[in-house]
C-alpha positions as CSV (number, residue, x, y, z in Angstrom):
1,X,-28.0,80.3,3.1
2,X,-25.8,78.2,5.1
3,X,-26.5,75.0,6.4
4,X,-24.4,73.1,8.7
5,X,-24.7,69.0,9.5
6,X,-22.9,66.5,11.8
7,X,-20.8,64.5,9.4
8,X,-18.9,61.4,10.2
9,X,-14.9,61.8,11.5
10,X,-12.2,59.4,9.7
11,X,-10.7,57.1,11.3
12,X,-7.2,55.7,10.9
13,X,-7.6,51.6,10.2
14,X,-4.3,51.0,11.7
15,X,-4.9,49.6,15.2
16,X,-2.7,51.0,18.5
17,X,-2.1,47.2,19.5
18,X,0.3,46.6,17.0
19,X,2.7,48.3,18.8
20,X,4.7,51.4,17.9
21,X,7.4,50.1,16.2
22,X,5.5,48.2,13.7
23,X,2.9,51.5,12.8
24,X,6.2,53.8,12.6
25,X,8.0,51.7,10.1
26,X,4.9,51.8,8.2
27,X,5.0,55.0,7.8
28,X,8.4,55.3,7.3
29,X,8.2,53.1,4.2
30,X,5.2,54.8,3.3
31,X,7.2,58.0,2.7
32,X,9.7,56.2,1.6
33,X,12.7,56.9,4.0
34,X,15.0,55.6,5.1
35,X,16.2,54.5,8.7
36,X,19.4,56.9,8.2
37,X,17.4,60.1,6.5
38,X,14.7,59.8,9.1
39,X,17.1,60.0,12.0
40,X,19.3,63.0,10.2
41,X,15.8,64.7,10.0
42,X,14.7,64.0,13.8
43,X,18.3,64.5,15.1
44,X,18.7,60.5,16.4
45,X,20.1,57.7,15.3
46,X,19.9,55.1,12.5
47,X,20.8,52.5,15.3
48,X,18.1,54.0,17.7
49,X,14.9,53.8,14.9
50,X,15.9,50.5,14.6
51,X,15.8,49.5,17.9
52,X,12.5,51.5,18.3
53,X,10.3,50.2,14.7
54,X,11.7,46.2,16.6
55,X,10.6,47.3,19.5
56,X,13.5,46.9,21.3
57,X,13.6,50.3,22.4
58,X,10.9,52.3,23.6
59,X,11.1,56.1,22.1
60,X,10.5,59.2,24.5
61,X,7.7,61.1,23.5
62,X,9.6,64.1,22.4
63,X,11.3,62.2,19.8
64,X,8.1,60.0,18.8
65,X,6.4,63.6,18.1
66,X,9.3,64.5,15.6
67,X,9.8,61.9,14.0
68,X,5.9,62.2,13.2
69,X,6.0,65.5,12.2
70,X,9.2,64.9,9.6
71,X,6.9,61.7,8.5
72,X,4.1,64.4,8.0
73,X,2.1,61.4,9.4
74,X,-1.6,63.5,10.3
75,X,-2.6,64.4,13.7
76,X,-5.3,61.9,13.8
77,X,-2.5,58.9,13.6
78,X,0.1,60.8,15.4
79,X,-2.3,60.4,18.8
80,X,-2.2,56.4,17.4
81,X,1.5,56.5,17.6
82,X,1.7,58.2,21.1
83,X,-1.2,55.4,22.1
84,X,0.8,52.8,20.8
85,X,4.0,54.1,22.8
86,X,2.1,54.3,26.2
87,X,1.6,57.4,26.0
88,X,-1.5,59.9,26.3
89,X,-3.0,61.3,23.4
90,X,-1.5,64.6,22.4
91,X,-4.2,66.2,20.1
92,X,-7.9,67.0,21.1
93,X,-10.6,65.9,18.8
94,X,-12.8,68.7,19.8
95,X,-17.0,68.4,18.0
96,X,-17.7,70.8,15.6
97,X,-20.3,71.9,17.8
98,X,-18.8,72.6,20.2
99,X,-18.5,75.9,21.9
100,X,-14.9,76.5,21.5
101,X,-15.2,76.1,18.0
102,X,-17.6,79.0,17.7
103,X,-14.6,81.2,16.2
104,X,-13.9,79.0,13.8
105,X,-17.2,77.5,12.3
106,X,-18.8,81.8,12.3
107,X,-15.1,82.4,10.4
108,X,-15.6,79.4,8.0
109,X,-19.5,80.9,7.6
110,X,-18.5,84.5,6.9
111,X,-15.7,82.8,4.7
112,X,-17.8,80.9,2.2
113,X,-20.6,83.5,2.2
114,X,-18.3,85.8,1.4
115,X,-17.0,83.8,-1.8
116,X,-21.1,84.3,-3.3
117,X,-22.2,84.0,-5.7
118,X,-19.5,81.7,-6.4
119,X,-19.9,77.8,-4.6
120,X,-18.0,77.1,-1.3
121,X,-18.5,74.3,0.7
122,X,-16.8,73.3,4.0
123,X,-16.3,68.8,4.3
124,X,-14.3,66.9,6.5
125,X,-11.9,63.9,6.5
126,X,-14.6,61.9,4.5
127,X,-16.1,64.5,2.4
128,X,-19.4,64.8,4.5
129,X,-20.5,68.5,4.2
130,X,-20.4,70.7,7.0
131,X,-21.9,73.9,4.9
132,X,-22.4,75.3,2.2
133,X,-23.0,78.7,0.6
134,X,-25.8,79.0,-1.7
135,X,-24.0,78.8,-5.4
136,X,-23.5,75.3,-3.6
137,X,-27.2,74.9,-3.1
138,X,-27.9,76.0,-6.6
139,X,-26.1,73.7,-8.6
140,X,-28.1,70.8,-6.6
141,X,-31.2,72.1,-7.4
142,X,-33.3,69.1,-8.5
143,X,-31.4,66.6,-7.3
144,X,-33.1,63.4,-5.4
145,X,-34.1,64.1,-1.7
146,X,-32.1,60.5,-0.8
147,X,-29.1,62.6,-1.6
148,X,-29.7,65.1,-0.2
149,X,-30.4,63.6,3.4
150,X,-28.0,64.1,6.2
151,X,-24.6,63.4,6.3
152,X,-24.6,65.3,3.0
153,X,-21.3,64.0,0.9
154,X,-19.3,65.5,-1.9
155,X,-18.1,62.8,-3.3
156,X,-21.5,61.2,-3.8
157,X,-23.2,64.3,-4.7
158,X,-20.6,64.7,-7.6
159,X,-20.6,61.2,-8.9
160,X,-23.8,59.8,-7.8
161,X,-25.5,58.5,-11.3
162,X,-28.6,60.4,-10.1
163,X,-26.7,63.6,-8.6
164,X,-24.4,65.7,-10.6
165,X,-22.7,62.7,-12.8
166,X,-25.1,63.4,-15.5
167,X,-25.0,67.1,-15.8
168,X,-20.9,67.0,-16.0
169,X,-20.1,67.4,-19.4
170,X,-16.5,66.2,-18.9
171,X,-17.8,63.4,-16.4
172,X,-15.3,60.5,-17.4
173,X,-12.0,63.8,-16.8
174,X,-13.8,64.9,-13.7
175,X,-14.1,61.3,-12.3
176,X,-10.6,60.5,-12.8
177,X,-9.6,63.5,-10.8
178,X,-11.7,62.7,-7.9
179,X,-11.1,59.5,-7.7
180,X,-7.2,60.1,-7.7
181,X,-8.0,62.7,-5.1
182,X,-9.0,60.1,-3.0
183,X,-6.8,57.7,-3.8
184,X,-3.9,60.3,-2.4
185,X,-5.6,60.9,0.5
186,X,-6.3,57.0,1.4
187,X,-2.4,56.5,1.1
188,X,-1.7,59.4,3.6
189,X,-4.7,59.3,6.2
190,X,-4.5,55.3,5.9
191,X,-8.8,55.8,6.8
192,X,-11.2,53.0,6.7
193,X,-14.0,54.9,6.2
194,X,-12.3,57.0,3.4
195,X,-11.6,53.5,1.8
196,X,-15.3,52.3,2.1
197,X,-16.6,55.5,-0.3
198,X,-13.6,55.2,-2.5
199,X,-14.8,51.9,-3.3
200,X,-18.5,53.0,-2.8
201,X,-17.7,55.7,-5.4
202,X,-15.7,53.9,-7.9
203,X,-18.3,51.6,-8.4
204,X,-20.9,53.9,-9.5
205,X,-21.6,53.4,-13.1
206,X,-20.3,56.0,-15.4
207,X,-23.9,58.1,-17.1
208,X,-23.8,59.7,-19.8
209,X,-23.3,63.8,-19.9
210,X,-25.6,66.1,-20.2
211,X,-26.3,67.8,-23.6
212,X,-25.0,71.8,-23.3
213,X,-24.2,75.1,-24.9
214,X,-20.2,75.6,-26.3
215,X,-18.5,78.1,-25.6
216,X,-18.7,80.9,-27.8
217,X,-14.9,81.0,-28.4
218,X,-12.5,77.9,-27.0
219,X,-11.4,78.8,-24.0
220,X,-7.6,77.7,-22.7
221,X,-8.1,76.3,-19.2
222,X,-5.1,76.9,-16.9
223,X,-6.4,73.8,-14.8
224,X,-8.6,70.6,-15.5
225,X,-12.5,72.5,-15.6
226,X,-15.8,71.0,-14.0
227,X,-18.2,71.6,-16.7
228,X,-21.4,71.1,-15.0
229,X,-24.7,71.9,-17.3
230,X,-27.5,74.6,-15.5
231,X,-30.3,75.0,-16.8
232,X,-29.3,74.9,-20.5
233,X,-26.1,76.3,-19.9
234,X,-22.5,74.9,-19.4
235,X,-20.8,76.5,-16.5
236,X,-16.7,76.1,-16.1
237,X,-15.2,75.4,-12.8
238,X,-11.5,75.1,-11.5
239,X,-11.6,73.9,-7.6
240,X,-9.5,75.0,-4.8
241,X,-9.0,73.2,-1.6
242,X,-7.8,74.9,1.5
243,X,-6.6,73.6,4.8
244,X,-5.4,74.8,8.1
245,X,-1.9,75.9,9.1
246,X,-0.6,73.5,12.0
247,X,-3.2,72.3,13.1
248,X,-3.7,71.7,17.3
249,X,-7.2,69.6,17.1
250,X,-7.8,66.4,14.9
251,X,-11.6,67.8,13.6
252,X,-9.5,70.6,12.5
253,X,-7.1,68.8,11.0
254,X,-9.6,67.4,8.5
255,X,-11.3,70.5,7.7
256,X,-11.4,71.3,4.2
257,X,-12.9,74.2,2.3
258,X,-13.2,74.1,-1.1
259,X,-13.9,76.8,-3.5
260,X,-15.2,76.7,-7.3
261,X,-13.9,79.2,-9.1
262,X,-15.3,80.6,-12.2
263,X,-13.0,79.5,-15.4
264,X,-14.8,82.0,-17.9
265,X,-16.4,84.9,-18.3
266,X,-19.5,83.0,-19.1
267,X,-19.4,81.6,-16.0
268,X,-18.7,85.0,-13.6
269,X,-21.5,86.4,-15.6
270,X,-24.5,84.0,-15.0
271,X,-23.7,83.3,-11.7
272,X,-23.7,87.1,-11.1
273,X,-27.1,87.5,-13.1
274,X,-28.3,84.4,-11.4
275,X,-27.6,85.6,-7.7
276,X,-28.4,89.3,-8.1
């Protein structure tokens, strides 16, 4: 079964009031590049980003877009940039809900149902969940109803002392992970919200694992696992993440759809015994 919720959109925390020239030579330093690269890249000149990030210059939009894109600044703060320049926003932020999204949130559906009985989830910018296919719902079986109220987050779910923290037998590896993960993101997306569950996260207190079954022979991961205990057994999990090619719409943008797949051959298995 898939459900589908309304979850909070991220935000950039940088304001368009600063003016452009301020916000793109914080980017610029952010990727660490340099007035003279940047220009080779967007085909202008060193002199010309300087006047524009002192704001002695005001740049057209055509070159304000490129030198975005060669930032890789996200479409979210690219429409802050064009605000900041006097211009209009260039990229729709279209609800989930909406109509014209039908395509995509049936594709995203079929997508992650498709993927049973292995879990697939969709989240956005802030890791609220958007849906879910049912290996999903089955490793949160028995988790608090306060958790499980809408906006339904990842991060939370996963590290939550009572959600999954105490049945991750490699909790204090798996943390670290997610919480880099974040960490990454924060620096690129620069996201006030983001920021506020980093922090919300990061403060939870570490539990204690869940007691589980070895594996019958040592297995020799090709990525870091998420071994989650279920029902008296330890299932092993590499995740995936996917995102969208070019995107044309900031909610589409932040889409994410990540996939747990099976690291054993315990794992494929039980879920496939479990499922039917």
């Amino acid at each position: 079964m898939t459900l589908l919720v309304t979850g909070t959109r991220g935000s950039a925390d940088a304001p368009a009031d600063r003016g452009v020239g301020p916000l793109l030579r914080a980017w610029r330093e952010r990727r660490r590049v340099s007035q003279l690269e940047l220009a080779l890249r967007a085909d202008s000149s060193a002199r010309h980003i300087s006047f524009v990030e002192t704001g002695r210059s005001r740049p057209s939009e055509e070159l304000l877009l490129r030198l975005a894109e060669h930032l890789d600044v996200p479409v979210r703060e690219r429409n802050t940039l064009l605000v900041a320049a006097g211009y209009a926003p260039r990229y729709r932020e279209t609800p989930l809900d909406d109509p014209a999204l039908d395509a995509l949130r049936s594709g995203m559906e079929r997508l992650i149902q498709g993927y049973e009985p292995y879990p697939a989830l969709v989240v956005d910018a802030t890791y609220n969940v958007l849906a879910a296919n049912r290996g999903i719902t089955m490793l949160m079986d028995g988790l608090p109803e306060s958790l499980l109220a809408p906006p339904l987050n990842a991060m939370r779910l996963t590290l939550h002392p009572e959600g999954l923290a105490p049945r991750i037998r490699n909790l204090p590896e798996w943390r670290g992970h997610l919480l880099a993960q974040m960490e990454r993101q924060i620096a690129l997306h620069r996201s006030a919200p983001l920021r506020a569950l980093y922090e919300e996260v990061c403060a939870y207190p570490v539990t204690e694992s869940a007691p589980g079954t070895e594996p019958a022979e040592p297995v020799a991961y090709f990525a870091l696992p998420m071994l989650i205990e279920h029902e008296g057994r330890t299932l092993s999990f590499i995740s995936s993440i996917s995102t969208f090619n070019t995107p044309m719409d900031v909610t589409v943008a932040e889409l994410a759809i990540e996939t747990l797949l099976p690291a054993d051959p315990a794992t494929v298995t039980y879920l496939h015994s479990l499922m039917g």
